[in-house]
Structures are given as structure tokens and as C-alpha cells.
C-alpha positions in Angstrom: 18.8 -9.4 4.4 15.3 -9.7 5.8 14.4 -5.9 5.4 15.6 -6.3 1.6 13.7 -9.2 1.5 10.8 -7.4 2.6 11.0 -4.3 0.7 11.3 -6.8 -2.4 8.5 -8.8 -1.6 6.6 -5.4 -0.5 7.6 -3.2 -4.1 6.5 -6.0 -5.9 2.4 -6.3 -4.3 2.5 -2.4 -4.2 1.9 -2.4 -7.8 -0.9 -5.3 -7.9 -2.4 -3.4 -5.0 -2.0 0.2 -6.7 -3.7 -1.2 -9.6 -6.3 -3.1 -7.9 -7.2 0.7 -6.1 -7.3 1.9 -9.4 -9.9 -0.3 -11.1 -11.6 -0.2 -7.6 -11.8 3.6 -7.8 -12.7 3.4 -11.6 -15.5 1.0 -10.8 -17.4 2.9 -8.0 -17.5 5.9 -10.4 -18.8 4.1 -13.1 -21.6 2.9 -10.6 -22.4 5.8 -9.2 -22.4 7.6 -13.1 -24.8 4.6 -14.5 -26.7 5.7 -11.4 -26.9 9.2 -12.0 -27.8 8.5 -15.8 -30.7 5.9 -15.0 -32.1 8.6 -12.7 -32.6 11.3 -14.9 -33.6 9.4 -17.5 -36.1 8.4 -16.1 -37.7 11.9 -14.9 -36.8 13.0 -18.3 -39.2 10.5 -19.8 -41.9 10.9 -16.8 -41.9 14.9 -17.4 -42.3 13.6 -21.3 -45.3 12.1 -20.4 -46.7 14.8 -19.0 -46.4 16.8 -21.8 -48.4 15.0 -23.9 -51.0 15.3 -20.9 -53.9 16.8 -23.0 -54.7 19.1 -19.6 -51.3 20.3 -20.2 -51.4 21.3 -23.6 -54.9 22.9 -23.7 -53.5 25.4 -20.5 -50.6 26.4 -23.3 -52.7 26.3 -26.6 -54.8 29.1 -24.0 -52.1 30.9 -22.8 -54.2 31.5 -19.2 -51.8 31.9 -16.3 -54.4 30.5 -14.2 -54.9 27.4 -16.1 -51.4 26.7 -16.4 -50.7 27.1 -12.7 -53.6 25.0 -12.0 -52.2 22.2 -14.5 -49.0 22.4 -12.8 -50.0 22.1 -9.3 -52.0 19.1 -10.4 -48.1 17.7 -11.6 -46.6 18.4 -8.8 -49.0 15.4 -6.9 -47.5 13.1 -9.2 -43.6 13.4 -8.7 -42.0 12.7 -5.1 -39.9 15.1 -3.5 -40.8 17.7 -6.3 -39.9 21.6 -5.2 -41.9 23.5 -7.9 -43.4 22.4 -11.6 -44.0 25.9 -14.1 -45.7 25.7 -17.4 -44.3 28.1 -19.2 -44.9 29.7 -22.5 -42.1 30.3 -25.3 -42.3 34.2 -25.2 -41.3 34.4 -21.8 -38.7 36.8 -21.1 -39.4 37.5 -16.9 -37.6 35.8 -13.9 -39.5 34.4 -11.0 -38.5 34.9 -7.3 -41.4 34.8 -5.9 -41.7 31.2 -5.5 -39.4 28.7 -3.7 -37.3 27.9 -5.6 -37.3 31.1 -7.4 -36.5 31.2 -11.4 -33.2 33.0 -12.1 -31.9 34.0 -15.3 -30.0 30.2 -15.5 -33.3 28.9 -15.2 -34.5 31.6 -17.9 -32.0 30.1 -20.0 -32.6 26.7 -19.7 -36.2 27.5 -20.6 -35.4 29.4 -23.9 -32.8 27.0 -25.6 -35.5 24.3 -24.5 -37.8 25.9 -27.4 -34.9 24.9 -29.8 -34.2 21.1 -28.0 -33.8 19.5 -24.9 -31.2 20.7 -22.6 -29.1 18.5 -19.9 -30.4 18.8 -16.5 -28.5 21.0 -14.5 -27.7 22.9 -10.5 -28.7 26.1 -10.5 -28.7 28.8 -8.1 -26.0 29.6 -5.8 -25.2 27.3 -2.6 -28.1 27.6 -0.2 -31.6 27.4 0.1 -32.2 28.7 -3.0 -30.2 26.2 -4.6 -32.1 23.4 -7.0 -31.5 20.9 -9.4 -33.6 21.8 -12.7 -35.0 20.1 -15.7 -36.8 21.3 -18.5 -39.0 19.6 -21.4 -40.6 20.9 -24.7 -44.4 20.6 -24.8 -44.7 19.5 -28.4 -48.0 19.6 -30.5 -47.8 19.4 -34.2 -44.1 18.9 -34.2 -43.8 22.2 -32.9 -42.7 23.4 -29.4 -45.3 25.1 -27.9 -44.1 25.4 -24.6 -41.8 24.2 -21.8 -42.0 22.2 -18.7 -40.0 23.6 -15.9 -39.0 21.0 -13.4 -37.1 21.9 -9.9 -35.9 19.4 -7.5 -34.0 19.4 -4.4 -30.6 19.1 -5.6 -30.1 16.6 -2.3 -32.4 14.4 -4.2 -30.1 14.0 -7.1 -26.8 14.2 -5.0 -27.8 11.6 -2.4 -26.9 8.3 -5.0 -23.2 10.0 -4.2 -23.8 11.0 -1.0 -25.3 7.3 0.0 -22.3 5.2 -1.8 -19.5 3.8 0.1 -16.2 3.9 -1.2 -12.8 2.4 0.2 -9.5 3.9 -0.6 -10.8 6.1 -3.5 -11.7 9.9 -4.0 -14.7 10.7 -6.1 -15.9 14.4 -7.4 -19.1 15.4 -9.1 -18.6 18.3 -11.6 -21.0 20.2 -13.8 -18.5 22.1 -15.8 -15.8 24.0 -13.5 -18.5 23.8 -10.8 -17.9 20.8 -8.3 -20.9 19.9 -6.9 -20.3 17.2 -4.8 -17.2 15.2 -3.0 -17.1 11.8 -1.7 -13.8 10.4 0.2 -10.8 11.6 1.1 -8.6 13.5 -1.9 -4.7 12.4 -1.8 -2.2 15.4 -2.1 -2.7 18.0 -4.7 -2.2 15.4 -8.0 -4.5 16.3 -11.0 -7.1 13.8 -11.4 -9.0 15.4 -14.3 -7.2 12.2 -16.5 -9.1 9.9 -14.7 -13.5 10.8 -15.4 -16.4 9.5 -16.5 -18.9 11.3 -18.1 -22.4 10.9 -16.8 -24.9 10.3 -19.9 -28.1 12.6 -20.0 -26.2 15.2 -18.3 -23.3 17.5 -18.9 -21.7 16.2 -15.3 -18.6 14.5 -14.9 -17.0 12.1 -12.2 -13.4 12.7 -11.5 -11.6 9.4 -9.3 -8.4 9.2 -7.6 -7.4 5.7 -6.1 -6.1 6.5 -2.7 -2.1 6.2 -2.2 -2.1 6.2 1.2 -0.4 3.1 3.3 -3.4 1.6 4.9 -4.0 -0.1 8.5 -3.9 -3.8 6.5 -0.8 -3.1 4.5 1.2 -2.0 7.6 0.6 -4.9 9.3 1.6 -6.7 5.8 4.9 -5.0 6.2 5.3 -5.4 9.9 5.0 -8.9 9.5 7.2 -9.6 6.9 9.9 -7.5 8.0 9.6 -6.4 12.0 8.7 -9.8 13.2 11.0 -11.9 11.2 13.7 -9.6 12.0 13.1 -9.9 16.1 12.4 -13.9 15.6 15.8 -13.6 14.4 17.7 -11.3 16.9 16.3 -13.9 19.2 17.6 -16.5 17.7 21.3 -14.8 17.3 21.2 -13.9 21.3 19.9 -17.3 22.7 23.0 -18.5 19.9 25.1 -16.5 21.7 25.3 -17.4 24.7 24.6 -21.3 24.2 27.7 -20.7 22.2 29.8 -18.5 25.0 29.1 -21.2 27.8 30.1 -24.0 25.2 33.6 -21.9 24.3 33.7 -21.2 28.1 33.8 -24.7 28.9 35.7 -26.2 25.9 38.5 -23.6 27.2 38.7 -24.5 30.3 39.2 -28.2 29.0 42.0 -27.1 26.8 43.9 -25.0 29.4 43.4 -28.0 31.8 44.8 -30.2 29.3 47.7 -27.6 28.7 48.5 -27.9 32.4 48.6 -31.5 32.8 50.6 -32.1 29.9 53.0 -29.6 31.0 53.1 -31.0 34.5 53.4 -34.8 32.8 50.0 -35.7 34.5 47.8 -35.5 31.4 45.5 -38.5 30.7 42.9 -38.8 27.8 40.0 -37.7 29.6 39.0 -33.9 28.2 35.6 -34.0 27.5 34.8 -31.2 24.6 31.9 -29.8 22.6 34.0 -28.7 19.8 35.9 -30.7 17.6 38.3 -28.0 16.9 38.9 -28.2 20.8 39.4 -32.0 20.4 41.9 -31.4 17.9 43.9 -28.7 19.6 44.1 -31.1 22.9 45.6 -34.5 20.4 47.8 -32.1 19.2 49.1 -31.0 22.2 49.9 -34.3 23.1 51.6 -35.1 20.0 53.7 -32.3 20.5 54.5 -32.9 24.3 54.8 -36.8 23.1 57.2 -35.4 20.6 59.6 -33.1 22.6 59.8 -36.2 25.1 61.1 -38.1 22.8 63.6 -35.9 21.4 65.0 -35.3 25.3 64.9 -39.1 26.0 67.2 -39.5 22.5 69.7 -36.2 23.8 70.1 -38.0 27.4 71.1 -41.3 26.2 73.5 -39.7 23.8 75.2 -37.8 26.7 75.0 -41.0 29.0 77.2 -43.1 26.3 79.7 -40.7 26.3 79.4 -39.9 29.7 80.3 -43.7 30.4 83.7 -43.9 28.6 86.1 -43.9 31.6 89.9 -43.9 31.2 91.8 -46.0 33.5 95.4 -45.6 34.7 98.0 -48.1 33.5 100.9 -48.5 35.3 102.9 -50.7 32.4 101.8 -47.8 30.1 105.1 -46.5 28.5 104.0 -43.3 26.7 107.8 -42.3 25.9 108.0 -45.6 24.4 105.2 -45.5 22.4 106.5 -42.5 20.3 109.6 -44.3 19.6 108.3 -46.5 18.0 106.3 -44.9 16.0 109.8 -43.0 14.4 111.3 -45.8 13.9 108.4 -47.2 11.7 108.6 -44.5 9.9 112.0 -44.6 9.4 
């Protein structure tokens, strides 16, 4: 009864507690998405500040590659942890690896749909030191794009609002696309948890979340106390019950089989102390019984003495002959 009671009470927190992992889970990713979102926002509008730096757009309006590399060095001192700022112009068609971090054809892409509108920031590169996280803004004069910042970041600079959060019982996954970029937590079994995302704004990323179903340290002990120590308390009980019992059962018998004797040996007498009251009973009616079967054999000898006392005497004047005589002759 107590491990059902137990597994009762225990099936019906699991669910409260499942669901309170859930919305745990669901509520770190949200975090850590705002987080992501307020982040590049605001280097979005930073690198939109810069180009509307006049400097900036008088190296473009020229076109002279030492003026713009000049103008974007001069960036560079103005956004922490920055890898590499490029001005670029909209007729370029070359990749750059050269430089650290080098511009690869992703990068060459970003830059050219850029000339149409703003693109989502994105990872480029393949795992390594070559890898960087990129952004790219319009250079707008006249309503017209007349060139493109190229922004390129340490992609540890983005990453480290996941890599810096602490999570409990929950598994969280940074995706740009089918690329996972980043893990945080431990993932349980092999379940699909693409159901469960949030989309980061500003970005083309997603946050996947599983709520851990793992039994943890806390909710062992939960069970081990409502089932494993109730269960001893009470084997404890039942043994210590046992034998208190035994030595009372022990003792009430030997009262009874001491009664048994005396009464059969007609030296009972009313002193058999008990514990039991079914033991008191059995001794009364023992001696109502014995009482009973004395009775009856004091009745069966006084019936045998009254007959046993009818003596026949001799009588010498006694005429037996004459005695049936006259009987016939009454009848006659």
C-alpha cells in the first residue's frame, strides 16, 4: 500500500513538475533570443550610423581604394572586439583572403543582395579560425545604395550571451538554418525538438528547447522519502509488533495450559493472569466445562448409590408357596 501510495502521489507531481521544466526551458530560450535580438540590433543601427558618416560616403562617391580602406580603419576604432570593417562598392565581384577574416563567396553574397536591402546577420566561414560572424549595411545617399558596409565579428562575441547563460534541466540549440551553431545543456534521448523554437528577431537564427526528462538528485530523494522510508518505518514497526506479540502469546499460553492442568488435576483456582482477553475467555470456559462434567458425575453417583442401598432381607415367616395360592384363588 505505501509503494502505491507513493507512485500515486509521485505520477501525480510528475506532471506539475514536467510542465514546470517546460515553461522553465521555454523561458531561458526566450531570454537568451530577446538577447540575441537586442544585440544585433543595436550594431545594426551603430553600423547605420556610420553610413551616414559623411568621411564614409565621400571614400564611395570616389571610388579610391585607399580612401575607403582609410575610412574603414578609422571604423574599426570605434566598435569593440571588431575583426575587420570593408567599404565596399556595388560592382564588386572579387573575394578577399588576404585579410583576417578573409571574404568568401558567402560574404560576397551577403554584400550583393545588400545593394537590393538589408540582409540578416549571419556565420560564415567554416569552423575554425577563419570562422566570423558578418553584418552588412547599405550606404545610402539620395535614396540610392551606393555602397555596402561589411562588418566581421568574432563569432564568440555573438555566441557568448548562450555560452554565459545558465540553464537547469533544459537543452538549448542555436540554428542558423540546418547549421547548429551553438549547444547549451545536456540533450535527452534522440526526441525531435524542432516543435519547440523561438525565432530570434533581426536574424534568420532559431532556438530549439527540450525540458530535461531526466529523474533528478531532488526528485529521488522526493521518492525515497515517500516510499523507502515509510516503508522501513513500517517493517519496523511490524517486527518490534512481532515479537511484543510472540512473548504476550508465549505467556498467555503458558497461563492456559497451566490452567488446563490444574483443572484437570482439580487444583485450579482463579488466579491466571492473561494479556489477552480471548485467553481470559478460553480459561472461564474451561472451568465452566470442568464445573459442568462435575456436576453431571456427582448426579450419576448418587443415582447408583440409591439403588445401590436397596437391600433385601431374609424373612423366615415368608411363605412364597403361599403367596401364589392365593393369588389363584382371587382370581378364581
Amino acid at each position: 500500500m505505501i509503494l502505491i501510495v507513493g507512485s500515486g502521489v509521485y505520477w501525480l507531481t510528475s506532471s506539475e513538475t514536467v510542465k514546470a521544466r517546460e515553461d522553465s526551458a521555454a523561458a531561458e530560450a526566450r531570454n537568451i533570443a530577446l538577447g540575441f535580438s537586442a544585440q544585433i540590433d543595436l550594431l545594426n543601427k551603430t553600423l547605420d550610423k556610420m553610413a551616414q558618416d559623411p568621411e564614409v560616403i565621400n571614400a564611395i562617391t570616389m571610388g579610391n581604394s585607399g580612401l575607403l580602406k582609410v575610412a574603414a580603419a578609422k571604423l574599426e576604432q570605434y566598435i569593440p572586439d571588431i575583426l575587420k570593417i570593408r567599404l565596399l562598392l556595388p560592382d564588386i565581384n572579387a573575394i578577399d583572403e588576404q585579410s583576417k577574416p578573409p571574404m568568401g563567396f558567402a560574404d560576397l553574397d551577403l554584400v550583393r543582395e545588400t545593394l537590393t536591402h538589408n540582409q540578416f546577420p549571419s556565420i560564415q566561414g567554416e569552423k575554425g579560425v577563419d570562422r566570423h560572424f558578418a553584418l552588412a549595411r547599405g550606404v545610402i545617399q539620395n535614396g540610392k545604395v551606393v555602397g555596402v558596409i561589411l562588418a566581421s565579428f568574432n563569432e564568440n562575441v555573438i555566441l557568448k550571451n548562450l555560452h554565459l547563460a545558465t540553464i537547469k534541466n533544459a537543452y538549448l540549440e542555436l540554428k542558423q538554418g540546418q547549421l547548429v551553431l551553438a549547444t547549451l545543456g545536456k540533450r535527452s534521448g534522440l526526441a525531435d525538438i524542432e516543435a519547440k523554437r523561438f525565432n530570434i528577431p533581426n536574424t534568420d537564427w532559431t532556438i530549439n528547447y527540450q525540458s530535461s526528462d531526466a529523474v533528478g538528485l531532488a526528485n529521488l530523494s522526493m521518492i525515497f522519502c515517500i516510499v523507502v522510508v515509510p516503508s522501513l518505518i513500517i517493517l519496523l514497526v511490524l517486527f518490534v509488533g512481532q515479537r511484543w506479540l510472540s512473548n504476550i502469546v508465549r505467556q498467555d499460553l503458558e497461563s492456559l495450559m497451566k490452567a488446563f492442568k490444574d483443572i484437570m488435576t482439580h487444583t485450579s483456582h482463579s488466579n491466571y493472569p492473561v494479556e489477552l482477553t480471548e485467553f481470559t475467555a478460553a480459561i472461564s470456559n474451561l472451568m465452566q466445562f470442568k464445573r459442568v462434567l462435575d456436576y453431571g458425575d456427582r448426579e450419576t453417583t448418587d443415582v447408583i448409590d440409591h439403588e445401590a442401598n436397596i437391600i433385601v432381607s431374609d424373612d423366615d415367616d415368608f411363605d412364597l408357596d403361599g403367596l401364589f395360592d392365593e393369588i389363584s384363588d382371587y382370581k378364581l
